[in-house]
Structures are given as C-alpha cells and as structure tokens.
C-alpha positions in Angstrom: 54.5 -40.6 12.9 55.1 -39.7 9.4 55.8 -35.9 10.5 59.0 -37.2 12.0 59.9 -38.8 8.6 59.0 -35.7 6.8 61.3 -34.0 9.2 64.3 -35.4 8.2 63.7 -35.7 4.8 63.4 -31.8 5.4 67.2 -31.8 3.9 66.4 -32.3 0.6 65.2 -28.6 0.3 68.3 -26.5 1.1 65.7 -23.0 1.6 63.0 -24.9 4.0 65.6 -26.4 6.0 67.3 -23.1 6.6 63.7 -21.5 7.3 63.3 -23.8 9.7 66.3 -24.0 11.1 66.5 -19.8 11.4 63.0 -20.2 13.7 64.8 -21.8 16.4 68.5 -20.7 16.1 68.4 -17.3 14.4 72.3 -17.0 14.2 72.6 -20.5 13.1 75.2 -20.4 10.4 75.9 -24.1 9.8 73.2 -25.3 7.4 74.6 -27.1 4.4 76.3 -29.4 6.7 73.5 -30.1 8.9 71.0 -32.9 9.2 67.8 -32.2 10.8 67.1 -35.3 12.5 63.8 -35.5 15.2 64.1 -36.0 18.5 65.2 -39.8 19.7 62.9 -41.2 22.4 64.8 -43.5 25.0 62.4 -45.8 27.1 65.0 -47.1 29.6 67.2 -44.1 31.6 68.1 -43.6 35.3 68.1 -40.2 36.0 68.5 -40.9 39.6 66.4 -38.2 41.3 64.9 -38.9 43.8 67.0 -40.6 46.3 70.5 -41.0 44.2 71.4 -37.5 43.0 74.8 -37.7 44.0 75.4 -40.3 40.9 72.7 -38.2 38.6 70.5 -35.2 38.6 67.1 -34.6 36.5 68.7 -31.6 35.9 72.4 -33.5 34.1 70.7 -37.1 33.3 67.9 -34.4 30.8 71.2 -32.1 29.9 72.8 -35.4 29.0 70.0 -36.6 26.8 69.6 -33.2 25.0 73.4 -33.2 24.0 72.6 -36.6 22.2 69.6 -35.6 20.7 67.4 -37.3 23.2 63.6 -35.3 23.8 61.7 -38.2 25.9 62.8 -40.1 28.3 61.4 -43.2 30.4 62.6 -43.5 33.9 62.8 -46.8 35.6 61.4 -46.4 39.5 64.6 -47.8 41.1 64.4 -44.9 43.5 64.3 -43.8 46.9 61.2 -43.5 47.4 60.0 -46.4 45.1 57.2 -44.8 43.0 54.6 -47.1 44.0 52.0 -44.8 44.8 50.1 -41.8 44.2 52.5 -40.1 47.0 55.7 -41.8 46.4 54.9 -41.0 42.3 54.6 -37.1 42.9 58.0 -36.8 44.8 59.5 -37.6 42.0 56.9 -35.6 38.9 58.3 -32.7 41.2 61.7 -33.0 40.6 60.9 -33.4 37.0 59.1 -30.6 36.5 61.4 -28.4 38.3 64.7 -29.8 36.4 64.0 -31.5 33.8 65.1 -29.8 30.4 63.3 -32.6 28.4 60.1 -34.9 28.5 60.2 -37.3 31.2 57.8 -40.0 31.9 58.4 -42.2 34.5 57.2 -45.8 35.3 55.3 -47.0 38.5 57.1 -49.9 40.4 55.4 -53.4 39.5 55.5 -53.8 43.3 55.6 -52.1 46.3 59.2 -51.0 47.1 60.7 -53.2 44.4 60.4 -56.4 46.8 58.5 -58.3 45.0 55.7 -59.3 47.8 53.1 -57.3 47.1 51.8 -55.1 43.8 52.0 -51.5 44.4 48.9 -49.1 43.6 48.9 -49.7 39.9 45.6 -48.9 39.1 45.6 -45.3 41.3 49.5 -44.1 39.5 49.5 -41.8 36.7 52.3 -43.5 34.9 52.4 -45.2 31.3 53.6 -48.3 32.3 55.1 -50.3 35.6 58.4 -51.7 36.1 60.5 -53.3 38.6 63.4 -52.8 37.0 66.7 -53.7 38.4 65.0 -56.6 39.6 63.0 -59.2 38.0 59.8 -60.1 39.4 60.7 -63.9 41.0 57.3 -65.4 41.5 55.0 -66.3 38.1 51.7 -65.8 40.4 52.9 -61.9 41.5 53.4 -61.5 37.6 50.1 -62.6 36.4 48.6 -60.7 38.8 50.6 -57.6 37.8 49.8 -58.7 34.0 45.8 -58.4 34.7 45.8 -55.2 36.8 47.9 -53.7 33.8 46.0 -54.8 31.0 42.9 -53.3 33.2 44.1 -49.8 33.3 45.2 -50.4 29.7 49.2 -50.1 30.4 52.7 -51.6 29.8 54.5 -54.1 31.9 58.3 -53.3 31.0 59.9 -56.4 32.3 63.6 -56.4 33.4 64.1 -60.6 33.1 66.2 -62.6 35.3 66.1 -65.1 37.5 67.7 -64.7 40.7 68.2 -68.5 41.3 70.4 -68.9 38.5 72.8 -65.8 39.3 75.1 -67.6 41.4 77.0 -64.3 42.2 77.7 -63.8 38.8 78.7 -60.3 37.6 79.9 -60.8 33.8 79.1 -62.9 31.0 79.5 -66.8 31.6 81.4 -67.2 28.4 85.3 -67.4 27.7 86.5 -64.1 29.5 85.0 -65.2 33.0 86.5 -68.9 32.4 90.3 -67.8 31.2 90.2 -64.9 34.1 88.4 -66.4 36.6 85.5 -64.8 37.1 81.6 -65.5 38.1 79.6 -65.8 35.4 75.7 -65.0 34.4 74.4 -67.2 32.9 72.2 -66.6 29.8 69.2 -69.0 31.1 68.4 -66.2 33.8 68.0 -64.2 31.0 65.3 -65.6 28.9 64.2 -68.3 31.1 62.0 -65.8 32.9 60.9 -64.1 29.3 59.8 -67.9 28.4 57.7 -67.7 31.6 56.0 -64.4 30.7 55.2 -65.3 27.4 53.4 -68.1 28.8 51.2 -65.7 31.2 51.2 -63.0 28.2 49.2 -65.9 26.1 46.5 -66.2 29.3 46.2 -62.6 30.0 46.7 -60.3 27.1 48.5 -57.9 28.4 50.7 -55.3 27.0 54.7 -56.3 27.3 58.1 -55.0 27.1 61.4 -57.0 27.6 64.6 -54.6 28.5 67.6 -54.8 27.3 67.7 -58.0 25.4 70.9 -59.3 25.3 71.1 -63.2 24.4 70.7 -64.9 21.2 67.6 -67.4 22.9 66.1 -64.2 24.2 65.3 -63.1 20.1 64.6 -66.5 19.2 62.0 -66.6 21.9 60.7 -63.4 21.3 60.4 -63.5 17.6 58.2 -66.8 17.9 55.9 -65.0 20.4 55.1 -62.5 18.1 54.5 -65.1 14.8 51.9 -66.4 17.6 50.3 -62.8 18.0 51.5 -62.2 21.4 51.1 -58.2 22.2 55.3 -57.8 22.8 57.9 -55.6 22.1 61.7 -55.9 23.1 64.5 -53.4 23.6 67.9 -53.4 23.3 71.4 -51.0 23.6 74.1 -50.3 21.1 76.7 -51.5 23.7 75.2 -55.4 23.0 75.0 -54.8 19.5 78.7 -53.2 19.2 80.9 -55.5 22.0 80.7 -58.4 23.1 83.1 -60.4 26.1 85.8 -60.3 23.8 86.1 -56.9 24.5 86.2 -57.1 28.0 88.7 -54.9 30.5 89.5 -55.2 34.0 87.6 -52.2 34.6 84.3 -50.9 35.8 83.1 -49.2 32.7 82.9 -52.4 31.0 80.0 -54.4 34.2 76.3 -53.7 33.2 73.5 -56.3 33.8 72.6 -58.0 31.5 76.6 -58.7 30.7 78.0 -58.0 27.3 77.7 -61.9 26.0 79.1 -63.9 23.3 79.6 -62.9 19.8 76.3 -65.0 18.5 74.5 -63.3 21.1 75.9 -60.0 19.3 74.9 -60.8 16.2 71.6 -62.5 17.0 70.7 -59.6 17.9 71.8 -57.3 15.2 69.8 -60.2 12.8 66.8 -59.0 15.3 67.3 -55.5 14.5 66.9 -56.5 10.9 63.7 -58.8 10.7 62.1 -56.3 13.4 62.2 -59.3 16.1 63.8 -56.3 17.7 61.8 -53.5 18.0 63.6 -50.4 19.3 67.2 -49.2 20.6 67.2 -48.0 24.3 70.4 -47.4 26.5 69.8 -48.2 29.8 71.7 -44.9 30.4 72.6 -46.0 34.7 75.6 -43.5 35.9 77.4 -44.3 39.0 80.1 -42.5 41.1 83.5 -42.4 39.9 84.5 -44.8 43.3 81.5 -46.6 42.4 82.3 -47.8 38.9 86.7 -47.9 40.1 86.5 -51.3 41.6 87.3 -53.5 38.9 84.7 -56.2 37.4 83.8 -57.7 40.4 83.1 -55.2 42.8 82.4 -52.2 40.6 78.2 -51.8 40.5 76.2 -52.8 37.6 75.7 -50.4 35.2 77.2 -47.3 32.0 76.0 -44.0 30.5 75.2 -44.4 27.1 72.2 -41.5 26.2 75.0 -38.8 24.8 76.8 -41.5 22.7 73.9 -43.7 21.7 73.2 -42.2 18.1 77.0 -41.4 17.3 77.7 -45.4 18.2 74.5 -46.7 16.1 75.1 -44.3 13.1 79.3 -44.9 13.3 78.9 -48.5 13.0 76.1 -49.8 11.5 75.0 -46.4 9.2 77.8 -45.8 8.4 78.8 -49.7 7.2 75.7 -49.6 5.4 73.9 -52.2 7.6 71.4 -50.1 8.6 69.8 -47.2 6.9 68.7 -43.8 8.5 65.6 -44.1 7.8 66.0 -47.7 10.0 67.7 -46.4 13.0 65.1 -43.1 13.5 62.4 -46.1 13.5 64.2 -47.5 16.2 65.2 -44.6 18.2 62.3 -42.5 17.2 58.9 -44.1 15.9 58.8 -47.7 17.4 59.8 -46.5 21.1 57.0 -43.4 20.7 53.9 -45.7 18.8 55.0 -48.5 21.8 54.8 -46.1 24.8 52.4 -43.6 23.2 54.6 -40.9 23.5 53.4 -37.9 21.6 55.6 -36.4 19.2 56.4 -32.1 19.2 58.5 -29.6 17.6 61.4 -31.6 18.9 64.5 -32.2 16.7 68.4 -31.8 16.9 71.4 -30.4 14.5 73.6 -32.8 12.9 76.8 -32.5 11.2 77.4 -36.5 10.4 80.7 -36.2 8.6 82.4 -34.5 11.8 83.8 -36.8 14.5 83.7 -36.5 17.9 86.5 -38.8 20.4 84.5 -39.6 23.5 86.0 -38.5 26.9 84.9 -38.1 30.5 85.6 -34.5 30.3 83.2 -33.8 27.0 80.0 -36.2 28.7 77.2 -34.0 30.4 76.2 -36.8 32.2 77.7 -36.7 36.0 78.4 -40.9 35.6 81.6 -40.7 33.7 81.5 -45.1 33.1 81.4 -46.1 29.5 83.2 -48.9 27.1 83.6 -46.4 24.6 85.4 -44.1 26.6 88.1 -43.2 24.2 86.4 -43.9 20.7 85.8 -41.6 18.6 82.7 -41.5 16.4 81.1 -40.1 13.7 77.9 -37.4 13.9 78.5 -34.3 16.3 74.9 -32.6 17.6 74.9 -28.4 17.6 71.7 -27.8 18.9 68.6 -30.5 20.5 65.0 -28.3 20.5 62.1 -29.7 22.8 58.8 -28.7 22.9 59.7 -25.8 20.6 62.4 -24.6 23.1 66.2 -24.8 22.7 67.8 -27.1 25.1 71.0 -27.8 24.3 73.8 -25.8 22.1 77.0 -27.4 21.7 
C-alpha cells in the first residue's frame, strides 16, 4: 500500500503533480489548488441492482461513488435474487459489468435467500466474502457453521449484528429522543450482544470477521478486547455515528438507519476507536430509498441514507479539518485498511481535490437516485473535479 501514500504525497512536487495530472485530464487547469488523493474503497454500499433499481442503479449507485472519490465498492446481497449461488451470483456480475463505472465486488449471502435456515453455496460463489446483511444471522449453530465453511475457502464473514429478539419494534435509538417523543426504541444489547456471541465462535473457529457499522460504545469495548486476545477481526463504521448522535434527531426520514444514531458516549466511543485503531476503517452503508419511501416520518419511513458522495467531505470537514484526525489517518481508513482487509488490489485510481472550497449538500447536486441524508443542507469542506479508475476518467465535476 505505500503507492497510495506516495500518491498523495505527490503534492509536494508542484511539476510531477501537474505531469500527472496532464496524463489523465489534459486540459486540466486547476493544479495549485488540487490535492491528489487515491481512490477511497467503501466495503458496505447498496447499489440495488438486481431486483431494486427503481431506488438505485449500478449505473447512479457507481456514478455516485465516483463523484466522492469512491473506486471500489462492496455490495451487500440484499437483492432480488439473493446471490446465493453460482446462478443467482452471475445475475448480478452482469449488471456490474455492463454499468458499473467503478470496481464492484459483491458479497455471497451467508444463507440461502437471506432466511437464515440454511447456508447458501459458499464454497462454489466467486465472491470475497459472505454476508447476510440486513439481517443478522439469529441461530449461533448456523453461524459456526458459516464461520468454518468460510475460513475453508479462506474468506470474510461480514457480520451485520443484531438480535431480533431484543428489537421490540424499535426503529430509533432507545435513548432520550424515543423517551421525550414517544417512540420505539433499539436497544443497544441487540447490537453487540450478538458480536459477543461471534467472538466466542471466532475463538473456536478461526475464521476471518467483519462487524458492520459499529455503532455503540459496548460494541468497541468488545471488539477492542477481542483483538488484545488475537482474534482475526476487523470492524467498520460511518461518518453519520461518528458526526450525530439522537440529539440530533428530526421527525423525518432522512434521519432512520439501522443501526440508529445512539447516544453521545456511543459517538465518542467510537471516535476514541478510530484513534487507538479498535476501529479499523470508515464505510457508509450508502442504502438509497424512494423519495415516498424515506417521506413517512421516523416510524414508518424504511431503514436506511446515502452517504458515498458526502463521506470524505463529512470526515475531512469535521475531524481533518478540527485537527483530530490527520490525512494521512483518514486515507488509512478509507483507503489502506478497507483494501489490505478485503484484499482489494489497488490501480491508477485517484480523484481531484480542491479542500479549501465548500460545497452545501442538496438533493439536487447528489448523483445518487436516494435523495435521504442528515446532512442534507450542510455544507462542507473539500469539492472533487475529477475521480479516475482503472486509468480511466469517470467522473468530471
């Protein structure tokens, strides 16, 4: 990985920069403002295709990703059909290689359909890594058995924890907002009571382990003793649980995702992650829905934001820009740690920075056909000219 480093620390030679700059974009003209900064990888998107392209395309979810410097993407397999085998799989590797304007890797379901009865055709799918995502997988003897099959054709299991039992119709955050409005809440045991039970079945098995979108403070805690014990785990999570938290909390679709934004120590357990590498990389979770979809309010509004086009603006806004993290830092997390995890190979893949211009996000200005965000109306720092993949030029603002 230290190519990618050496890439960005292309701008401290004004004359190679522009060389290499010219070799993509010939009638660039913008170079003493512009950081070269490689390509992010994302390992959690929805691009929707196949079965759901009426909330996102291959073709707008990889459009969207380019515009926020995005060049590989991991796609859950909450699709219609599931990709649970061989067949299933290559419905969907054809949409991606017709569409898709970036590198897209997508994940076999854990089990067959998503319904958590029987594994699907793990060791046949030619995938790097299995998910259920969406869903957790309920029953410990279905996970152990996914855990060996996995660690025999030397994959990932990327878990999406949470226990159904403890839901209780929940749909935000069990913390103040859902008690002084009278909401449902999630409670954060469903969380990382089911990460507790995989750690367990990680220490018998050895396989290879990813948490999603890590969102309470017991989740880290957990996590970062699992690795001090030499467990083989990683975790993710998004800049919308290291930003808000249910203080900021609306009446309004844009702010319901699952996991819930939680409480400010979850927040800031989490950024302390971030810091002592408990948390390994930054992913978004990028889910778009219809606009009648996400208008129902918090309850009845379906889970789920876009987040790939705004995911380095929010990251280098608050917490480059603060000083809390460095550069350097946040490409680790978006960049290095995501690609060495999910051995992702990295190309001639970059995009065009000017960090000192700021851009106000709005529905109209996001690629992405899900329009559902919390930042919808903040305006950040860092706008992108141009994202290059695989030597090619696939986005030019």
């Amino acid at each position: 990985m230290r190519e990618i480093l050496d890439m960005f620390h292309m701008n401290t030679s004004s004359d190679r920069k522009e060389a290499f700059i010219r070799r993509f974009a010939p009638h660039f003209s913008h170079f003493d403002d512009v950081t070269i900064i490689p390509g992010f990888c994302d390992v959690h998107v929805h691009f929707r295709e196949p079965g759901f392209s009426y909330k996102e395309t291959m073709h707008t979810g990889t459009m969207a990703a380019a515009r926020g410097g995005v060049t590989a993407a991991v796609t859950m397999p909450n699709l219609s059909p599931v990709p649970d085998s061989c067949a299933s799989l290559a419905v969907q590797k054809e949409i991606i290689n017709k569409d898709a304007v970036i590198s897209v890797y997508p994940l076999g379901s854990i089990t067959k359909g998503q319904s958590g009865e029987a594994l699907s055709d793990m060791e046949e799918m030619d995938v790097i890594g299995f998910s259920d995502d969406g869903r957790g997988v309920q029953n410990e003897s279905m996970m152990r058995s996914a855990m060996e099959k996995a660690k025999k054709c030397g994959k990932i299991i990327v878990a999406h924890c949470e226990d159904n039992s403890l839901l209780h119709g929940g749909y935000i955050h069990d913390g103040a907002y859902a008690r002084a409005h009278g909401h449902r809440g999630i409670c954060s045991e469903s969380e990382y009571g089911p990460i507790a039970r995989d750690i367990k079945l990680l220490k018998e098995t050895g396989a290879k382990y990813h948490v999603c979108h890590v969102s309470t403070k017991e989740s880290v805690e957990i996590i970062r003793n699992a690795k001090k014990d030499g467990v083989n785990i990683t975790c993710e999570t998004a800049p919308h649980y290291l930003i808000l938290d249910d203080s900021y909390l609306q009446e309004d679709g844009r702010f319901k995702m699952n996991p819930p934004l939680r409480g400010k120590e979850d927040r800031e357990a989490l950024m302390e992650g971030i810091l002592d590498g408990t948390v390994d990389m930054i992913a978004t979770d990028h889910a778009p829905h219809s606009a009648e979809e996400k208008g129902k309010g918090l309850e009845k509004s379906a889970f789920g934001i876009v987040g790939i086009e705004t995911s380095f603006q929010a990251m280098y806004t608050h917490f480059v820009k603060t000083g809390i993290l460095s550069m350097e830092k946040l490409i680790e997390l978006m960049c290095i740690n995501p690609r060495a995890r999910f051995a992702i190979p990295f190309g001639e893949e970059f995009s065009l920075w000017n960090l000192s211009e700021k851009e106000t996000v709005t529905a109209e200005n996001l690629v992405s056909m899900g329009k559902a965000t919390p930042f919808l109306g903040e305006t950040f720092d860092a706008v992108n000219y141009l994202t290059v993949c695989g030597g090619k030029v696939v986005y030019e603002k």
